[in-house]
N, C-alpha and C positions, 0 to 999 in steps of 0.2 A: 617199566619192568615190574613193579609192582605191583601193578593193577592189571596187568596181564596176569602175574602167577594169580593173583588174587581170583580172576576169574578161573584162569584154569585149573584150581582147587577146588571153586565153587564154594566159596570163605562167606560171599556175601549171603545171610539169611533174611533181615527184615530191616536189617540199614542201621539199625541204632548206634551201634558203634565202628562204623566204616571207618566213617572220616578221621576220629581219632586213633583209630588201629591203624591207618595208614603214614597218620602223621608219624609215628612213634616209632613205626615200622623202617620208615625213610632213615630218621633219625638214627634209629640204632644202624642200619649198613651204610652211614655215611660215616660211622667209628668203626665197626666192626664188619670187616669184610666175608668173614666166616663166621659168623656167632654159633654157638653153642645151644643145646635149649633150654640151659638154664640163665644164657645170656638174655634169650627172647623170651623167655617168661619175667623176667626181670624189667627187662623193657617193655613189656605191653603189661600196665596198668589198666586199661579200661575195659572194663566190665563188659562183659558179650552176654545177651540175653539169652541166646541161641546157643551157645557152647561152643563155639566152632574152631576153640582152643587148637586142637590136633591138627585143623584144615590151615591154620593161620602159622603154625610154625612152619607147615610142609611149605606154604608160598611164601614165609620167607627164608628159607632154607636154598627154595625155586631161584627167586631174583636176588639172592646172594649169589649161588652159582651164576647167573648169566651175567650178574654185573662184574665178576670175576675174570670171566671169558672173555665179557667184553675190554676192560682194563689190559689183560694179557695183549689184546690185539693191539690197544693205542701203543 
């Protein structure tokens, strides 16, 4: 789900901090199923060279809804 929104955000710039914007990313909506944005800026500590701050909330904002919808189905 993640890396889905992640692309269809178009979050990724030059890679530098993917891997850990993802891990962090996971992390926070395996607590928070809704987060807030200042939940998600609280939880993404790693540095973005690129800025892509505003792309990064929107795709987790993204696969927090679907993982919601999906949850509702189970």
């Amino acid at each position: 789900m993640l890396q889905k929104a992640w692309q269809a955000q178009q979050v990724p710039q030059c890679g530098y901090c993917q891997s850990g914007m993802l891990m962090a990313a996971a992390a926070l909506l395996a607590r928070n199923a809704k987060p807030s944005d200042a939940d998600i800026d609280a939880a993404i500590t790693n540095l973005c060279r690129c800025g892509t701050y505003p792309r990064v909330r929107a795709a987790i904002h993204a696969a927090a809804a679907e993982l919601r919808a999906t949850r509702g189905r189970a």
